[in-house]
N, C-alpha and C positions, 0 to 999 in steps of 0.2 A: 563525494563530488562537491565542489564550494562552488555555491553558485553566482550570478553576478550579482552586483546592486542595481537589483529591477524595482524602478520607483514609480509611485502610482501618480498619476496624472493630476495635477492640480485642479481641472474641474470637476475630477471624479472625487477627488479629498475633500471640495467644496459641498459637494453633494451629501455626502456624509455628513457631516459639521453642522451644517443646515436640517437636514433632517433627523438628525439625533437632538437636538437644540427644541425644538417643533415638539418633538414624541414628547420630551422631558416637561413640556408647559401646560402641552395637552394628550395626555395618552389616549389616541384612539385608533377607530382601523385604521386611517386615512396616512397618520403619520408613521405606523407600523410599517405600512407598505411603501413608503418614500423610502426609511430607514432600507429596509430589505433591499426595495428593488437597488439603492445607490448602492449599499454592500456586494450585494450580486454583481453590478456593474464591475466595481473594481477588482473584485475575485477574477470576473470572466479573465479581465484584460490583465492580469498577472499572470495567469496560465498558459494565455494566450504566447506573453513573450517570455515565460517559461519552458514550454513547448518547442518555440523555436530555436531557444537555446541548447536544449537536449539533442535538438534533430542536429543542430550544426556541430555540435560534439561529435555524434555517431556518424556526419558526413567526414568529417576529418581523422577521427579515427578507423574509417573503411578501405582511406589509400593503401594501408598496409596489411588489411588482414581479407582474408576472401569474402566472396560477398554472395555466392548463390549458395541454396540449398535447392540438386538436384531430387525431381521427384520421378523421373522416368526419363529415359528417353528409348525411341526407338525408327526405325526407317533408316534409310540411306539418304543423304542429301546431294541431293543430285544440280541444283545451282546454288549461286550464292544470292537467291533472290530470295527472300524472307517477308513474312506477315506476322508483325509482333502485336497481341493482345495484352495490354496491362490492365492493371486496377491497385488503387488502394484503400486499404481499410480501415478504419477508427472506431473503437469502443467507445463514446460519447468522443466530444470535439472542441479542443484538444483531446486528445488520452490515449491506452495505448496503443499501438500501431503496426500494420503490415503493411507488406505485397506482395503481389503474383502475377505472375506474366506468364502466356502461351506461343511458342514461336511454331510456326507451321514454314513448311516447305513443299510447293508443288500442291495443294489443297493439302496437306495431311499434316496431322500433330506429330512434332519430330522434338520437341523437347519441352517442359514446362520446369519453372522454380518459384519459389517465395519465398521471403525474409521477412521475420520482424524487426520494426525499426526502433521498438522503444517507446517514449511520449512522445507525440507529435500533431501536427494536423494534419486534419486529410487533402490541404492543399500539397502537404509536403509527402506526403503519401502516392499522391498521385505524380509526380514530378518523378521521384525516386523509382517509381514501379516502372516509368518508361525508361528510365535509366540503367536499371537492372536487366530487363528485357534487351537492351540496343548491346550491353558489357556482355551478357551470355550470348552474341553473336562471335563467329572468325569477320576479322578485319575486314573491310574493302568490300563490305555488302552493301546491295540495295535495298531496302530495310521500306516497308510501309506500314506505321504505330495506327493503330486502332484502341484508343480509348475514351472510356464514357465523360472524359474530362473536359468542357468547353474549355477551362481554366487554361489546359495545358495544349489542347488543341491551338485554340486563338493566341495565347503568346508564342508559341511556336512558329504560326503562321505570320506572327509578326502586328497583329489586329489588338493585341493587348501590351502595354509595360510593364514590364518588370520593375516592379516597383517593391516588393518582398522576396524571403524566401531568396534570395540572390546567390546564396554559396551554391543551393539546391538547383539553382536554374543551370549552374555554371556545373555541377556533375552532368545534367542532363547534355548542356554544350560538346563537355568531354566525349562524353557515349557517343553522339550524334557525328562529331568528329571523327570517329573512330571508321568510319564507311563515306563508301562511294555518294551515295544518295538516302537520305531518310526524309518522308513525305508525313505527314502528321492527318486523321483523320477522325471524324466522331463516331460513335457510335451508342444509341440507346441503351442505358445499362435498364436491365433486369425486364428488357422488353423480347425473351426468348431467346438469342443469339447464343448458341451453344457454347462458342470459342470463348465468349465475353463471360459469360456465367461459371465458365471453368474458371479464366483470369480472378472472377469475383469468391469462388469459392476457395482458392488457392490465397488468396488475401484477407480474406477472413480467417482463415484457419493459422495465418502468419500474425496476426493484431491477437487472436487467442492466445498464444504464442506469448506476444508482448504481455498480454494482460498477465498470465501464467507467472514471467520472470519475474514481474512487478512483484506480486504477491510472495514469490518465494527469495526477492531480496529485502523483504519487511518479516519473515517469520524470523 
């Protein structure tokens, strides 16, 4: 894959510069840890929009190819009125990634899937899980998203801008599009919630997944 020309930020370049200069007059701990921490800085923030280069790649290459991996389903569904649980997951952040969504009908689990998505962040994690959730619905549903994500809650509801992540908001758009009505709600991750801990454990085992491919496209 060739990647873009992702260029590091001019006061993070200074920071370096400055504190490699400093190490070199006086080598101590003090200047060590400038040195480090500025390198760490500019690492973080190249992965950072490294990360979201990979995810907008795997968003553009999913128009055409399928996007759920069923893990069950079973019941009859009896309205088109739905309760979608997502989550997603991240191996350190950026790094790589899943998710998992639980759709219930009438109180009752009636189908779950996850995907891994690759490198990415778990803001984009979390955007993509509600998306994949709302795309494994039939059309012209009323759909109410339950996830642990203020991020994705509050922009949804309008309380936040979209100010990143914008190819990924605009998959979420599409889904949302896709039905009658979808209402956006929070919910405490890993405070007992059985549906939500499924969503979290179906999303974890999707980012396993990512980690998995990583490693066997580097042997």
């Amino acid at each position: 894959m060739r990647f873009p020309n992702i260029k590091a930020s001019t006061t993070l370049s200074n920071d370096i510069v400055h504190a490699a200069l400093a190490w070199h007059r006086t080598p101590n701990g003090t200047t060590k840890r400038a040195l480090r921490a500025a390198v760490d800085a500019l690492v973080s923030e190249r992965s950072h929009k490294v990360a979201v280069y990979l995810a907008n790649e795997q968003c553009a290459l999913e128009t055409s190819t399928p996007i759920v991996r069923s893990v069950g389903f079973s019941g009859e569904i009896s309205t088109k009125c739905f309760a979608v649980y997502s989550d997603g997951s991240t191996i350190r952040n950026p790094g790589p990634s899943g998710c998992g969504w639980v759709v219930m009908n009438e109180g009752e689990v009636v189908h779950e899937g996850f995907k891994a998505i690759g490198y990415a962040t778990n803001q984009i994690a979390e955007i993509r899980a509600a998306a994949y959730g709302l795309n494994d619905l039939p059309e012209g549903a009323t759909v109410e998203v339950f996830t642990d994500s203020l991020y994705v809650v509050k922009t949804m509801r309008g309380q936040y801008r979209k100010k990143t992540n914008l190819e990924h908001w605009q998959c979420l758009a599409d889904a949302v599009g896709r039905h009658a009505s979808v209402t956006f709600h929070h919910v405490r991750g890993h405070a007992g919630h059985q549906v939500n801990e499924r969503a979290d454990r179906l999303a974890r085992k999707a980012s396993s997944e990512a980690e998995q491919d990583a490693r066997d496209a580097m042997s």
